[in-house]
N, C-alpha and C positions, 0 to 999 in steps of 0.2 A: 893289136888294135892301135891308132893312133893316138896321138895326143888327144888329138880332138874329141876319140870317144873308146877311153880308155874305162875297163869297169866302172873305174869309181865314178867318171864324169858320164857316164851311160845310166847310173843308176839313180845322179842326180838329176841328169833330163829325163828319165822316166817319171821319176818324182811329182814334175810341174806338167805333165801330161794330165789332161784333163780327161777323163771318160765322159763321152756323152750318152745318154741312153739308147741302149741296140746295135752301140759300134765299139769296136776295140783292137786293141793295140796287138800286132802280127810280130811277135820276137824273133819269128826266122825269117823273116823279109829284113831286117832291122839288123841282124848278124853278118849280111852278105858283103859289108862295107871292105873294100880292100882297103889294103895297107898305105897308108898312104893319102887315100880318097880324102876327100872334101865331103862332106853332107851339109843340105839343109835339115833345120829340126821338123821344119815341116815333112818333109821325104819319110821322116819316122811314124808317121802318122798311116796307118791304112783305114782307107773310107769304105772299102769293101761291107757290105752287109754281111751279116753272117745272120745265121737262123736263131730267131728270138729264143731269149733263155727268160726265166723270170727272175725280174726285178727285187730287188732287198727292198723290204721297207723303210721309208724315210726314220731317220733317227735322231730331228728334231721338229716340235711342228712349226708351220707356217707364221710371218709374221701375222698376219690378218687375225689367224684364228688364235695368236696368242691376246693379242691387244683384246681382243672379245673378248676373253675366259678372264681375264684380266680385273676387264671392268663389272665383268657379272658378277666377280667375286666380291669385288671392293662392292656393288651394290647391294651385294646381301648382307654381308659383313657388315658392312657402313650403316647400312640400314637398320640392319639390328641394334646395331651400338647407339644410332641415333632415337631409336625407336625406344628402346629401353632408358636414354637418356632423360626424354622426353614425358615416358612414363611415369618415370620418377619424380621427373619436376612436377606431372602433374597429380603425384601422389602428394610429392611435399605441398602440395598447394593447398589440398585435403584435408591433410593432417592440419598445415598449421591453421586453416579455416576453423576445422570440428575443435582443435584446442582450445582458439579464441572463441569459438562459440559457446562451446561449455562453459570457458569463464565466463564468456558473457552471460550466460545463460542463468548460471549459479547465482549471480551478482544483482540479475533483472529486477530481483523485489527492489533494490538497492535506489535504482534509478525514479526515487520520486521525489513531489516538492519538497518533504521532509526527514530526505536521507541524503542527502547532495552528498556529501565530505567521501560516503563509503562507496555513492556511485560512482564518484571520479575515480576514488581507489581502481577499483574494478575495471577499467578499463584503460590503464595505463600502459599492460601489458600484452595490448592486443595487437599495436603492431610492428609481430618480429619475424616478418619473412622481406627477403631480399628484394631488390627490384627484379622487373622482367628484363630481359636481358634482349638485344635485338632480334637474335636468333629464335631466342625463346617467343619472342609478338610477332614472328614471322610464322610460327608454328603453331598459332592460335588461331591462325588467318584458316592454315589447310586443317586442323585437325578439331572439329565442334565441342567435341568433350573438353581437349583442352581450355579451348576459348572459353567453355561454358564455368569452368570452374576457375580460373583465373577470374572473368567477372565476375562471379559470385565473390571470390575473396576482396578484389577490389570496392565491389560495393558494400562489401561490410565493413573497410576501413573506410569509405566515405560517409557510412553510417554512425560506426566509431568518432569520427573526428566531430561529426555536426553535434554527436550526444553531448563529447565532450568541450564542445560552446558552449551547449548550452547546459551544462553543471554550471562551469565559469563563471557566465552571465548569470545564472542562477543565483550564486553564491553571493557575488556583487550586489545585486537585487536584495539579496535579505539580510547584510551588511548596511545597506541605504537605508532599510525599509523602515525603521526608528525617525530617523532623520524629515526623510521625505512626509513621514505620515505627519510627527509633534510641530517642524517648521515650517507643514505647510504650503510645501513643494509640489503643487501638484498635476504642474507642465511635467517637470522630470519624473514623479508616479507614470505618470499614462506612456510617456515616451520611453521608458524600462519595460514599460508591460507589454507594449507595443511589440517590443525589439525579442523579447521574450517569445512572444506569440510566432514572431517569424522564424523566431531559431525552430519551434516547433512543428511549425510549419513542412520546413527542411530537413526535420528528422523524418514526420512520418512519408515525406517523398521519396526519399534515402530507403527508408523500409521498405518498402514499393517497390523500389528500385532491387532491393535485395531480395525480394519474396518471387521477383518474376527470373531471375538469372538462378535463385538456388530450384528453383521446378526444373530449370532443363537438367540438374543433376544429381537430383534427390535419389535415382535408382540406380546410380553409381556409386551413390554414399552413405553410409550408414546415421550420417550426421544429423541430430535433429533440425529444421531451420524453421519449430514452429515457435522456437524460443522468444521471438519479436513479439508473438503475438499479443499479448496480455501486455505488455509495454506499449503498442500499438493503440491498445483499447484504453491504456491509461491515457496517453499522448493526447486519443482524439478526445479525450473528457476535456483536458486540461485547455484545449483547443477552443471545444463549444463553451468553454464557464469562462476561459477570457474574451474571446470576443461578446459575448452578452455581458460580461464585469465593467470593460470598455465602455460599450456601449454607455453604459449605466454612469460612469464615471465622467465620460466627457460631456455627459448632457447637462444645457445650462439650466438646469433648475435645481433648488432644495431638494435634498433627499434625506429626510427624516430618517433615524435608527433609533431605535428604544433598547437602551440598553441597559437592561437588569441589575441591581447590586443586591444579589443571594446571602439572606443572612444565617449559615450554617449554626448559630446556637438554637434558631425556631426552625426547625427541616419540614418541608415541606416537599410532597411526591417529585417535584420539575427542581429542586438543590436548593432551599431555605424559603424562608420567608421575603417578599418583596417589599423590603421597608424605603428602598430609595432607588432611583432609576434615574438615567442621566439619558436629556434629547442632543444626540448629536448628528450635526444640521453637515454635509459632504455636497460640495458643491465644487465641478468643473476638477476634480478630483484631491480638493485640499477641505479639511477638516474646515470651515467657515466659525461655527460656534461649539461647545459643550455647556447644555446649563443643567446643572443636577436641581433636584426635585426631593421633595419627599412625598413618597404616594399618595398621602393625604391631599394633599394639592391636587391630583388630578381623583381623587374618591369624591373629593368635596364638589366636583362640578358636574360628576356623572351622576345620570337622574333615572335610568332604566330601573325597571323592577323586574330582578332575576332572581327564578327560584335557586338557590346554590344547592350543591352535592349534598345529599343528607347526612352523610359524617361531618359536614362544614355547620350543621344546622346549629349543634353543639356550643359555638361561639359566633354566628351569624344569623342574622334574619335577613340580610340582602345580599347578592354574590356581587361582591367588586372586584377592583385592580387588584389589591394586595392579597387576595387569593383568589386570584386567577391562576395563579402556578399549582395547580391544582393534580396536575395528569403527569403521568409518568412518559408518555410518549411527549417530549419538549415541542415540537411543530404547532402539537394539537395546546398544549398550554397558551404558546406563542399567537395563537392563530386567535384565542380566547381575548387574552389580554391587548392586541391591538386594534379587535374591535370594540373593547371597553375605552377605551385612549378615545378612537375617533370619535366614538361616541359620545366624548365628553367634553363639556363644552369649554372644556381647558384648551382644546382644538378645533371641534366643529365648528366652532365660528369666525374662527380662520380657515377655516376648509383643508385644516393641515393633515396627511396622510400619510401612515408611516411604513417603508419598503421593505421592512424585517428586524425580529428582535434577537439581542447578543445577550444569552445571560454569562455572569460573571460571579465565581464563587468567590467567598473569602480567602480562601485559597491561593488564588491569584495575584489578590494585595498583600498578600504573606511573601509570596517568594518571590515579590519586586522590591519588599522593603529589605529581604536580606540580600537583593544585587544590592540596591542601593546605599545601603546603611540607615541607619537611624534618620529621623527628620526630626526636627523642631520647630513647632511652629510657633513665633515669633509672639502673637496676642497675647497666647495663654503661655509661654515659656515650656508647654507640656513638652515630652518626646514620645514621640511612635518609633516604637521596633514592631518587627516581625510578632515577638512574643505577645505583647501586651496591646497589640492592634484592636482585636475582636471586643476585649474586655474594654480598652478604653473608650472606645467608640458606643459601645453600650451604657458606658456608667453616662455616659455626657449625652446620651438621647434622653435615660429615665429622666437625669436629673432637668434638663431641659421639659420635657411633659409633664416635668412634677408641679416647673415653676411657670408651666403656661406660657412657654418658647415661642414665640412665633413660625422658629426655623430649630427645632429642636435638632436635628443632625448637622449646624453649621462648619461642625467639624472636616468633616467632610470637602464640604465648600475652600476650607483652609486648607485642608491637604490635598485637594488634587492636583495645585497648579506647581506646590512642592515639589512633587512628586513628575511629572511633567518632567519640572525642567532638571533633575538629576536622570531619565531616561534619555534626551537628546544630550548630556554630556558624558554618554557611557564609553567606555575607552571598547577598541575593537574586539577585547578579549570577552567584555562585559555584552556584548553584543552576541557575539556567538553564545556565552549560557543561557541569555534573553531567548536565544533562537531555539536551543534545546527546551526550554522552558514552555515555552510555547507546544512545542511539541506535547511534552506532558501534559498539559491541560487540556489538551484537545484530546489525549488519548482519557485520561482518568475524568471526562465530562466535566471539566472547572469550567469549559467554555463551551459555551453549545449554540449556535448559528441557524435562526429561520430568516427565509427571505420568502416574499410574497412571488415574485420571480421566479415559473416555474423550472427554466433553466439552472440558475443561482444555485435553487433549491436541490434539485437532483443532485447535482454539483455538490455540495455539501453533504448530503443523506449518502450519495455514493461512499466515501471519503470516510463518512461514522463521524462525523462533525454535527451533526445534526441535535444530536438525541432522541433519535426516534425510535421506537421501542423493535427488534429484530424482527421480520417478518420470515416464519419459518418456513421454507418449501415442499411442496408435496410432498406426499409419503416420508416425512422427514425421519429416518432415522436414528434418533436421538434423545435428547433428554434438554429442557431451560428451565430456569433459575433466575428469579430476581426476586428480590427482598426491597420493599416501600416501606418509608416509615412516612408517617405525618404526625406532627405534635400540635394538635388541636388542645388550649389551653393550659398548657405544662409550661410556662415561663422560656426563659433560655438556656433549658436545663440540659438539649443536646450538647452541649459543648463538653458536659461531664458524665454523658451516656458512653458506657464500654458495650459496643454488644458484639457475639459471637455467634459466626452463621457455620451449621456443621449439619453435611448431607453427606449420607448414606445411600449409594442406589446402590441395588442390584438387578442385573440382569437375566433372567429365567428363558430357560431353551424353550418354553412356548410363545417366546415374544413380551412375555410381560415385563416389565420393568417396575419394581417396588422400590419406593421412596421411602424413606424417615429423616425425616429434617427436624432440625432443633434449633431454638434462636432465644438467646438470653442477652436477658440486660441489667448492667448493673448501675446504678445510679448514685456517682461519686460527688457528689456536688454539698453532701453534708458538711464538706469544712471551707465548704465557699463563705467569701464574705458578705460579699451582695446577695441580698433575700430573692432576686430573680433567677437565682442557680439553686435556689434550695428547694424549693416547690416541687412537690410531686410532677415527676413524668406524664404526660395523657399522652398515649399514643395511640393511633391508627395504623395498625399493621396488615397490607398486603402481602402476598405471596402468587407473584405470579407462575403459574406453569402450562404444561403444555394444555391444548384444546384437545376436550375428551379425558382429562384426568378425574379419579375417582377418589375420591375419600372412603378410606379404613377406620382409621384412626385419629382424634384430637384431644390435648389437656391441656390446659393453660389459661387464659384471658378472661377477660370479664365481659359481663354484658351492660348493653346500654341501652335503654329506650328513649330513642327521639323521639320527640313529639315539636311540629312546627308551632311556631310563639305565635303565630296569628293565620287567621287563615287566607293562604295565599291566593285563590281561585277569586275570594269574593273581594279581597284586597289590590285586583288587578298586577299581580304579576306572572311572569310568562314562565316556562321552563325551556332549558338549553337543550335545543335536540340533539345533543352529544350525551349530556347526563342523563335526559327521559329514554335514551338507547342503549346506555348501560344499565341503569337501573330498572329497566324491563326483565331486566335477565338474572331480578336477586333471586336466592335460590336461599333457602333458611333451613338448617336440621333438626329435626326435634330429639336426636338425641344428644346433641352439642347444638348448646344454647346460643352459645358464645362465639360461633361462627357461620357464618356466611358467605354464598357463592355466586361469583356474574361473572360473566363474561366482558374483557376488554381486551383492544387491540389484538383479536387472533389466538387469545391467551386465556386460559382457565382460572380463576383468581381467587385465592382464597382470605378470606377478609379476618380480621379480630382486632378488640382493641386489648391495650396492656398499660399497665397501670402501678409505675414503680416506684416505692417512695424512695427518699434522701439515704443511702447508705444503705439499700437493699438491694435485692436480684430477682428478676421476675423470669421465667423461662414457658416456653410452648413449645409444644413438640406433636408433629404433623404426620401421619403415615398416607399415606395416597401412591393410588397406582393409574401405569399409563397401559397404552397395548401398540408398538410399533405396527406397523405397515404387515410385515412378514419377519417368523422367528429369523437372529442372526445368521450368518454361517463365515465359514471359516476364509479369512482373507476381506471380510465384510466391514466397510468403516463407522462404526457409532461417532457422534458430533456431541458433544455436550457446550453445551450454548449458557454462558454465564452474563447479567448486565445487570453494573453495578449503579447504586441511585447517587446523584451527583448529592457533592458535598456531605455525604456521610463517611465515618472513617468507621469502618470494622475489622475483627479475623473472622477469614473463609477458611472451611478445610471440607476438600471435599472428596469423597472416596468414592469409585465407582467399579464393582465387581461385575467381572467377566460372567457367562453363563459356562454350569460347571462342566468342565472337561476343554475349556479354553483359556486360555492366556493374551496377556496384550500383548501385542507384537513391540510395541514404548519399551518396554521394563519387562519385560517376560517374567510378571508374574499378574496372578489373576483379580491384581486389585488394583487399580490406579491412583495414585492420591496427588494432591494439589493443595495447597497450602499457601497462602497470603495475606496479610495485612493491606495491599498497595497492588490490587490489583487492577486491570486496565479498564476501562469503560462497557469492555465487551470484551468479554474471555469467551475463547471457542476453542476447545478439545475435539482433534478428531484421533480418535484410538481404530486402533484396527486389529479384531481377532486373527488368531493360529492355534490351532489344537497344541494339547496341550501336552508334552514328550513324556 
């Protein structure tokens, strides 16, 4: 073979020989080369057909069909991983929504005019989820779910943020609110309240706004989102009682308030005796006047002849002002007493009318004088404390009516404008336990609020601002309680009355509920020094309970026979169509002498008088039964409904047993007890049975 195509160079031109399909390469045509010879590489080649053989399978695939398989994969894969990525997000979205919602949720009582400090708390932590991310608001665009729960979380931070303005503002507001009221600032009043009103405004749109984006994903998530609600229905009160307050505040006329000074040593049903009452005149929304009064002032001009309440007959032959506080639901007292005022021509002949009455216990000026410290008032060189308030104030009226005073309670007169003006210097910190303080007195009834205004009104009766006596609801379930006292002719001897209220119920698997109630009083005023603390107790004791309750059993009280001092009919006096509608409905036993029954407000009532003298103990003890709706059962809520009468200080203890072979679900066992000195205006127990292990 020649150079040219010697093996080894034969084998590497075979090598770069290409085979095409159904042709191929002839080795013995390709051998015949002589020695010598010249070839081309083409010459190596034979194009002869030969008889098809079959073809090997390709042993890599096409580009075409790689790039496809390719991208099919990467879209499933990708897709997955995005799809999963995404589900996630919008699980964390979920999560942290239903987190913040629970908080918020737990929190919601939190959020009203007078819990501010712990409603901010409560929402400080709502929000800790990341921004959306671009990709993530591009994925909200193609996927509803998504979209739908990112807006719901979003509007619950824009719900979040407007709450918490308006805490802020809130806060700020009742920080002022000393200020604005004593100096008589009452452009800046209205324009706070104003701005108040819009925060709220913005919240319950925000709510709206979240109640309609959490619907498209409520069946996706197990999350409550009815948690707004009741925040919602607080909101829209707070909404309709400021713009009707507004209203009220920026109109340019006088608007008369009668505001009560309750003397807790004479107690009477509505928190003491009405020995002085102050007209304050709120005009364009700044206090204008305060001028106190002592009742007598407006008794002396009133000229009606009203039969009063027959327990009232005792120390009365005409019903006035100063016991008009008469009634335990406060509306109905209030309602009494400022048609006695207009009536009287201390007013009517100014045609002056008054928009609603504020009582105020002594109470009240007890726990201003210990923010404030002591006062001295300057005339008399005397001091007022907290301690020695009640008593002072008392020795300098007798002595004044002893001596034929013109203004027997000037005192008075001297100290409120003291008093006044150490309120508008109270340092910020004094300001806030003013705030708390307030709080308390509205809960424990020191302050009770009617307004003639039936918006105002509701507004406050909602709230338990009011003192209106509970109104129980259908088929009520449950058991109430309240204890009246009135001290018809007993001096100022409450101030040194201990008395103890202790009720026993029990509950019986046929529905029955058995009472025994017991109420003692001991009458500590023997080493008093003033002769008006030492005088025998007269009391008038109530006992309100449920409508339909039965008397068992009664020991205690005395009996009294009124008899009217003149007779009324031919004497031309009228009777109250509130009292001739309660007293339609006395009800007398003949075998307790000493007690009697009517019906008032809703309520079964059982009357006696008690009669303790100086350094004794007088006690009554009540057995009466009710009959619920339908006997208990198990997982079933009893309500026990407590309302205490303002300005009385007692201990309550009060125990209430399960029917047997059940337990409260409170304290797993079968007796619930309650126990207080200082309890709130309106105690409500709701226990709930379980059988019993």
């Amino acid at each position: 073979m020649s150079k040219f195509f010697s093996k080894e160079r034969f084998r590497q031109v075979v090598d770069v020989i290409r085979v095409r399909p159904k042709e191929e390469v002839s080795l013995k045509e390709i051998y015949t080369f002589k020695k010598g010879a010249k070839a081309k590489a083409a010459e190596l080649i034979s194009t002869k057909p030969k008889s098809p053989t079959p073809s090997l399978p390709s042993q890599r695939p096409s580009l075409k069909r790689s790039i496809i398989f390719a991208l099919v994969l990467f879209c499933v894969f990708g897709g997955v991983l995005i799809f999963l990525n995404l589900r996630s997000f919008n699980n964390r979205v979920l999560n942290s929504l239903e987190e913040n919602l629970n908080r918020f949720s737990a929190q919601s009582s939190t959020l009203q005019i007078f819990n501010l400090n712990a409603g901010r708390q409560s929402l400080l932590g709502s929000q800790n989820f990341s921004p959306v991310s671009p990709f993530q608001k591009f994925a909200t665009e193609i996927w509803p779910l998504l979209k739908s729960s990112v807006g719901t979380y979003q509007s619950f931070n824009e719900l979040a943020n407007q709450i918490t303005l308006l805490l802020n503002n809130s806060t700020s507001f009742i920080n002022n609110f000393p200020d604005l009221i004593l100096s008589r600032q009452g452009e800046a009043l209205i324009s706070q309240l104003e701005a108040l009103k819009k925060n709220i405004d913005l919240v319950i749109e925000k709510s709206s706004k979240l109640a309609l984006n959490a619907a498209k994903i409520k069946e996706f998530s197990p999350t409550n989102f009815d948690f707004y609600l009741p925040l919602q229905t607080d909101l829209s009160r707070y909404q309709k009682f400021l713009g009707s307050f507004l209203n009220w505040l920026k109109a340019k006329v006088d608007h008369h308030l009668f505001v009560m000074i309750l003397n807790p040593s004479e107690i009477r049903p509505g928190g003491g005796f009405l020995g002085s009452y102050a007209d304050v005149v709120v005009s364009s929304g700044s206090v204008k006047s305060v001028n106190l009064h002592d009742i007598n002032d407006l008794d002396r001009e009133f000229k009606s002849k009203i039969i009063p309440p027959e327990p009232l007959e005792v120390i009365a032959t005409r019903w006035r002002a100063a016991d008009s506080n008469w009634f335990f639901d406060f509306p109905t007292s209030a309602g009494k007493l400022l048609q006695m005022a207009e009536t009287s021509n201390l007013y009517s002949q100014e045609k002056i009318v008054f928009d609603g009455a504020l009582a105020v216990t002594g109470q009240v000026i007890q726990d201003l004088l210990k923010l404030t410290g002591p006062l001295e008032i300057p005339k008399t060189k005397k001091t007022i404390t907290a301690d020695n308030f009640l008593f002072e104030i008392q020795k300098e009226v007798q002595f004044g009516q002893a001596s034929s005073a013109s203004y027997p309670k000037k005192i008075l007169q001297d100290l409120t404008p003291l008093l006044v003006d150490k309120l508008v210097s109270l340092t910020p910190s004094q300001k806030q336990k003013l705030f708390e303080l307030v709080k308390k007195w509205f809960s424990g009834k020191d302050i009770m609020i009617s307004f003639k205004d039936a918006e105002l009104q509701n507004f406050f009766g909602g709230l338990n601002l009011s003192g209106q006596v509970y109104e129980l609801p259908r088929n009520f379930a449950g058991d109430y309680l309240a204890v009246v006292n009135a001290n018809l002719g007993g001096g100022k001897t409450d101030l040194f009355i201990k008395q103890q209220v202790s009720l026993s119920s029990q509950i019986n698997a046929d529905g029955i509920v058995s009472d025994h109630l017991t109420i003692s009083r001991k009458h500590e005023g023997d080493h008093a020094k003033d002769w008006w603390y030492k005088v025998p107790n007269q009391n008038y004791l109530q006992v309100f309970t449920p409508l339909g309750s039965s008397l068992d059993n009664f020991t205690g009280g005395v009996q009294k026979k009124i008899k009217p001092s003149i007779n009324y009919k031919n004497s031309g006096y009228v009777a109250d169509p509130t009292v001739l509608q309660i007293e339609s409905t006395f009800k007398d036993f003949l075998n307790y002498p000493t007690l009697r029954s009517f019906e008032a407000f809703g309520k079964n009532v059982f009357a006696t008088w008690t009669k303790t003298e100086p350094g004794q103990k007088t006690e009554i003890a009540l057995d009466y039964t009710e009959r619920l709706p339908v006997p208990l059962a198990e997982n079933q809520t009893y309500q026990f409904v407590f309302e205490k009468q303002a300005g009385v200080v007692s201990d309550y203890h009060f125990e209430i047993g399960a029917p047997v072979g059940f337990v409260w679900q409170e304290n797993n066992l079968p007796i619930f007890e309650y126990q207080s000195s200082d309890p709130p205006g309106r105690l409500i127990l709701n226990l709930t049975l379980k059988k019993a292990s």
